[in-house]
MIMARTOR-684933 format. One record per residue (C-alpha): y, x, z. Coordinates in steps of 0.001 Angstrom, whole numbers, plus 500000, padded with zeros to 6 digits. Layout:
REM residues N
<north=Y, east=X, up=Z>
...
//
This chain:
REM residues 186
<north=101929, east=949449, up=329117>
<north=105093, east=950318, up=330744>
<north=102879, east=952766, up=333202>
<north=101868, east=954482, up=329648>
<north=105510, east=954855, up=328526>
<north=106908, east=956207, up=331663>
<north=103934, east=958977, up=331611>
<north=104660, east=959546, up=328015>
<north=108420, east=960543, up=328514>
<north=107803, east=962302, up=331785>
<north=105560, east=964398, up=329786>
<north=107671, east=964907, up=327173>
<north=110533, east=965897, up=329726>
<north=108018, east=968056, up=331834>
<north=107630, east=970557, up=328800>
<north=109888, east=972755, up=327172>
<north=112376, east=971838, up=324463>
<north=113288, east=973638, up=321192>
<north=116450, east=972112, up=319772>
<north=117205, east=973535, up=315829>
<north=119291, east=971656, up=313052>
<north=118849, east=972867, up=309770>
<north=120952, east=972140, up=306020>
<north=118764, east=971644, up=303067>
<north=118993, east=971124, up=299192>
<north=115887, east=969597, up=297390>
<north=114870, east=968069, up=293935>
<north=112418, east=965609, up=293065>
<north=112065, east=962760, up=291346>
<north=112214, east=958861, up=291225>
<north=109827, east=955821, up=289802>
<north=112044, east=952825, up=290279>
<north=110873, east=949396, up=289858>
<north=112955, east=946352, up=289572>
<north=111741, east=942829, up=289841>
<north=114849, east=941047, up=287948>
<north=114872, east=936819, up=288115>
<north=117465, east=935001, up=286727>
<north=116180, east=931459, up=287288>
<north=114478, east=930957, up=284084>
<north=112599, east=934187, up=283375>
<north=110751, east=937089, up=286386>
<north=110854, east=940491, up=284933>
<north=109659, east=943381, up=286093>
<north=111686, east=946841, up=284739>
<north=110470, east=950568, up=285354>
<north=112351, east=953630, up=285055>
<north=112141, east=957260, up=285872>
<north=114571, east=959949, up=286844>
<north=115104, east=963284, up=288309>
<north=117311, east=963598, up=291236>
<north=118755, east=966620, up=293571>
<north=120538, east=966620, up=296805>
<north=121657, east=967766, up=299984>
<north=120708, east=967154, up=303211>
<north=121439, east=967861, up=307162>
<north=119395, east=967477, up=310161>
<north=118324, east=968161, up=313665>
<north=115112, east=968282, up=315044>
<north=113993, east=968619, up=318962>
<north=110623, east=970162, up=319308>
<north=107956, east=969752, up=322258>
<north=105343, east=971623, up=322546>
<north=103608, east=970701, up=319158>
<north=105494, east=967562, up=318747>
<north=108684, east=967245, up=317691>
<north=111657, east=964142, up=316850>
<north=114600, east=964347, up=314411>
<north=116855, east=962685, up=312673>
<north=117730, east=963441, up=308576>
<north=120822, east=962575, up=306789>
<north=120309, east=962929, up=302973>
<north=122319, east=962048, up=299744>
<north=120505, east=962103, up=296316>
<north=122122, east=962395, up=292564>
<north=119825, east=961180, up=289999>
<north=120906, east=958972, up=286759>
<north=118170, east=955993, up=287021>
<north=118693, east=953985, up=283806>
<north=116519, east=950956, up=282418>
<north=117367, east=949158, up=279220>
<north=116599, east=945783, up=279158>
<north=117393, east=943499, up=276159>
<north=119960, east=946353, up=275233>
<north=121930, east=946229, up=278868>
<north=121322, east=949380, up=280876>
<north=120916, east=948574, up=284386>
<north=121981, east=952116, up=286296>
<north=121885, east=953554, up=289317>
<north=123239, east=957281, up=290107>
<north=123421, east=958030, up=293979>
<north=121358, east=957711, up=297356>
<north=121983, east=957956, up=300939>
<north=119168, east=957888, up=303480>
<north=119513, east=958004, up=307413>
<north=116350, east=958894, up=308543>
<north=114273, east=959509, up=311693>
<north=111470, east=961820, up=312301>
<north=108531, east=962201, up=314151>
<north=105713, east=965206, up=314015>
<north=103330, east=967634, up=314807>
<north=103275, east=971628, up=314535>
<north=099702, east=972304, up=312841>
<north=100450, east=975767, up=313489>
<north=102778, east=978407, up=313725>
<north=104169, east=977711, up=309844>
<north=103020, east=974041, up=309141>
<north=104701, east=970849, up=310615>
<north=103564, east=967631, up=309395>
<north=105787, east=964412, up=309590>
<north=106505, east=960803, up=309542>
<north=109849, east=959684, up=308766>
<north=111786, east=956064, up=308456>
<north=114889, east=954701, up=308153>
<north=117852, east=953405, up=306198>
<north=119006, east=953968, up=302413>
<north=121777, east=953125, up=300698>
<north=122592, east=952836, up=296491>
<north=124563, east=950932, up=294218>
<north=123061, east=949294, up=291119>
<north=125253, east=948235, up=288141>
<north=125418, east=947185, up=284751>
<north=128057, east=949048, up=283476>
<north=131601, east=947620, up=282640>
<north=129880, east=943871, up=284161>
<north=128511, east=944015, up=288041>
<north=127654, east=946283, up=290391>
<north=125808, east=945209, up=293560>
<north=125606, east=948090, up=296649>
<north=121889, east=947420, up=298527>
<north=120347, east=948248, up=301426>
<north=116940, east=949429, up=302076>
<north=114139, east=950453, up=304278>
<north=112543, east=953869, up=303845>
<north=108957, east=955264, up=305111>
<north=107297, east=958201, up=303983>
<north=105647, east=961393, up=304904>
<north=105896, east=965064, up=304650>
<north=105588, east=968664, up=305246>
<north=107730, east=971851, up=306139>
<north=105979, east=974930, up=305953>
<north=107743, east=978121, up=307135>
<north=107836, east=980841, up=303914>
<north=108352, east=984254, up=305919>
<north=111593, east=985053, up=305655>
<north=113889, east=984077, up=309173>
<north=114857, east=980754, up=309550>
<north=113896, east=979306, up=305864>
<north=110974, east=976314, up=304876>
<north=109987, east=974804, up=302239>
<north=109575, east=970911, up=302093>
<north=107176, east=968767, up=300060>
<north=108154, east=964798, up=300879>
<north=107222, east=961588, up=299786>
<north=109288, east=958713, up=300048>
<north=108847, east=954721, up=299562>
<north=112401, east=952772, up=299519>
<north=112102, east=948626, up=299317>
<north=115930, east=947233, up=299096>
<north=116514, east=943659, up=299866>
<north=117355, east=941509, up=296795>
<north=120818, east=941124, up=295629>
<north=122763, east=939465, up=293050>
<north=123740, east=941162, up=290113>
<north=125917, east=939889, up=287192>
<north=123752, east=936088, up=287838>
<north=120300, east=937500, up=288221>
<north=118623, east=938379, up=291333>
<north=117397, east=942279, up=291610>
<north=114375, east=943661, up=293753>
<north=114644, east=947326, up=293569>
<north=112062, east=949545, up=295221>
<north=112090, east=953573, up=294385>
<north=109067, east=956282, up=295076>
<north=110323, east=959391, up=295856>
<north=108740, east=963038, up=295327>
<north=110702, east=965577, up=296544>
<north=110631, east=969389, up=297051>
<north=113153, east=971709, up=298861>
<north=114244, east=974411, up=300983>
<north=115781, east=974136, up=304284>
<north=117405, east=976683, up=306088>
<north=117337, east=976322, up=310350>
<north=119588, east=977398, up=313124>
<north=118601, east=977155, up=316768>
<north=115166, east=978462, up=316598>
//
């Protein structure tokens, strides 16, 4: 095994590199479920929301492979009502890596995960700030004019449980996002 990884990064060192970073602004939006258990009663809450945001990132390209990282905040207002209290949640952060491939000269494919960031609350009661783990997938596809893409991602977000106002919350978000990003360094 460690014979494979030494080849591996002696062939990725052996080639050429492309370095690029790139600022970005996409929209999308966000399924949310939250498993809420206070003891007594398991609940399961669903809401919905549309969310934009900006992002930066670099990206250091091999041959048709390529590795990045993504840093990303979202804005969306997430709102469920349950029993007339609105549990909310209104921003996003996500550190990300990336790994993918070139298809061809306008189509990269990628894998990403990583960490994200977001503060649920019941308004004027408890607020709880959770951490997650993110995976997802996507694609940047080069639209003809210099140096801009367009992005089409998915991403799944599972925070850990946390404790808010007495009952314990299980967030997990799905993420659809679309968005332009414009490179420098190619």
């Amino acid at each position: 095994m460690r014979t494979f990884l030494i080849a591996a990064i002696a062939l990725l060192f052996s080639t050429t590199a492309n370095a690029a970073c790139f600022v970005g602004l996409s929209v999308g939006s966000t399924a949310s479920t939250s498993k809420l258990d206070d003891g007594t009663m398991r609940l399961d809450v669903g809401s919905s929301a549309l969310m934009v945001g900006p992002e930066v990132g670099c990206s250091l390209a091999f041959d048709k492979f390529n590795v990045g990282g993504i840093f990303r905040v979202d804005v969306q207002n997430a709102k469920a009502i349950v029993d007339g209290v609105d549990l909310k949640n209104s921003t996003r952060w996500m550190a990300l890596g990336t790994l993918g491939y070139q298809l061809n000269a306008s189509t990269n494919i990628y894998g990403l995960a990583g960490l994200a960031g977001t503060k649920w609350e019941v308004p004027s009661m408890a607020s709880a700030n959770t951490l997650g783990l993110v995976v997802g997938a996507g694609t940047a596809l080069d639209i003809g004019m210099t140096n801009w893409s367009l992005v089409a991602e998915f991403n799944h977000i599972r925070y850990r449980s946390d404790d808010l106002a007495g009952t314990r919350i299980t967030p997990t978000d799905n993420v659809l996002r679309l968005g332009l990003r414009y490179s420098f360094g190619q």
